[in-house]
N, C-alpha and C positions, 0 to 999 in steps of 0.2 A: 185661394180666395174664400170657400168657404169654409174651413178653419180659423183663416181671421174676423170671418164674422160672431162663428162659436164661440170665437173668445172675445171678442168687443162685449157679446149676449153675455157671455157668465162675471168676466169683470162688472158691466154694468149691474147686472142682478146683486153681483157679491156687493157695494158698493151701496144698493137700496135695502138690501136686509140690514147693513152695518148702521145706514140713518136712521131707520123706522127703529130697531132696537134701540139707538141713541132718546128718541125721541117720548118711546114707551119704557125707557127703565124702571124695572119695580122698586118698589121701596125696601131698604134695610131694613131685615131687622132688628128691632132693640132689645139689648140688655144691659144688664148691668156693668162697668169696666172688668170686674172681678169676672165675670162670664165670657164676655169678650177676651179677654185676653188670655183665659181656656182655651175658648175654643181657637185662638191665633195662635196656642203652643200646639195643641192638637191636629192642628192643618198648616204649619209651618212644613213637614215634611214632603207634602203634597206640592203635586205637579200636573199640570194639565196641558198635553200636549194638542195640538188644536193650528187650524187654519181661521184665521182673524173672521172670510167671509162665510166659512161653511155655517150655513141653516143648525145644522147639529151643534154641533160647537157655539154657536150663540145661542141655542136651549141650554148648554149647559154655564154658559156664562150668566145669563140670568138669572139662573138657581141659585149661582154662587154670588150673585149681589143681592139677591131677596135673601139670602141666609147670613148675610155679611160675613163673608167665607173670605180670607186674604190666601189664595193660594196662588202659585209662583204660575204664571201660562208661559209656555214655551213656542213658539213659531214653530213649527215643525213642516212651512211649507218656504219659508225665505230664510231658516237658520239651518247650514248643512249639520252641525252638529247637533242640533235637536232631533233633524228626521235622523240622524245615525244611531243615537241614541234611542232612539222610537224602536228602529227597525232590531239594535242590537239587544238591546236590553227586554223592550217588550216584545220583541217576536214578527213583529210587519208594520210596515205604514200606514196606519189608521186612526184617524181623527174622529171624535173626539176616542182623546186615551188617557184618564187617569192615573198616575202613580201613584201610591199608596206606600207608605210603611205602618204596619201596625203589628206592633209584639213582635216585633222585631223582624218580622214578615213584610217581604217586598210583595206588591198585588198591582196588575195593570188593568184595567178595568174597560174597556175599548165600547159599549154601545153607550150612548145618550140615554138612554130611559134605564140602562141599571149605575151609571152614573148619579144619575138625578136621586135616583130610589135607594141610594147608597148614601150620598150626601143628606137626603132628608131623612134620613134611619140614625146616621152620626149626630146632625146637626139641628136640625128639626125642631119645631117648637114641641112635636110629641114628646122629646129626650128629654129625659129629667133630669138631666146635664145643665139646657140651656135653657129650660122653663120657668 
């Protein structure tokens, strides 16, 4: 009984962070199609493996709609192949977890703040990429 209450509490929580983020989405941001569609070859390769309700994971979803980031997210708590691929390829089951290819270099990136601090170093209005 009290398990099923644990889990009524974390559904229902998961379920209120999924609205309020619904509700407070930040704004894109703008650039030009010609940078845009940079930075969409650039982060085409990207994958973010991620639980739809976790608190983390929706930090880092938000980075990547205030940066207008189109990368691929993967369920990795209701797709058995994603959490397989999580576990196999990156090393354990942890959300949020970025995949990366750069220079030809595979990189899994697994906390939310070097996530964030990774995307906004790539993508960032400071880049003179996307400025």
């Amino acid at each position: 009984m009290k398990a099923l209450i644990l889990k009524l509490c974390r559904n229902g929580l998961g379920q209120l962070i999924i609205f309020i983020d619904y509700l407070t989405r930040p704004q894109r941001m703008s650039r030009s199609d010609h940078l845009q569609r940079v930075v969409d070859e650039l982060s085409q390769d990207m994958s973010l493996y991620q639980f739809r309700a976790c608190p983390f994971c929706v930090k880092v979803r938000r980075t990547m709609v205030r940066l207008n980031l189109n990368i691929d997210l993967k369920d990795a708590a209701n797709d058995e192949l994603h959490r397989q691929e999580l576990l196999e390829q990156g090393g354990k089951v942890k959300v949020p977890c970025l995949r990366t290819h750069e220079d030809g270099v595979e990189k899994w990136l697994y906390e939310s703040s070097d996530i964030i601090a990774y995307l906004e170093r790539r993508f960032g209005v400071e880049n003179k990429m996307t400025s």
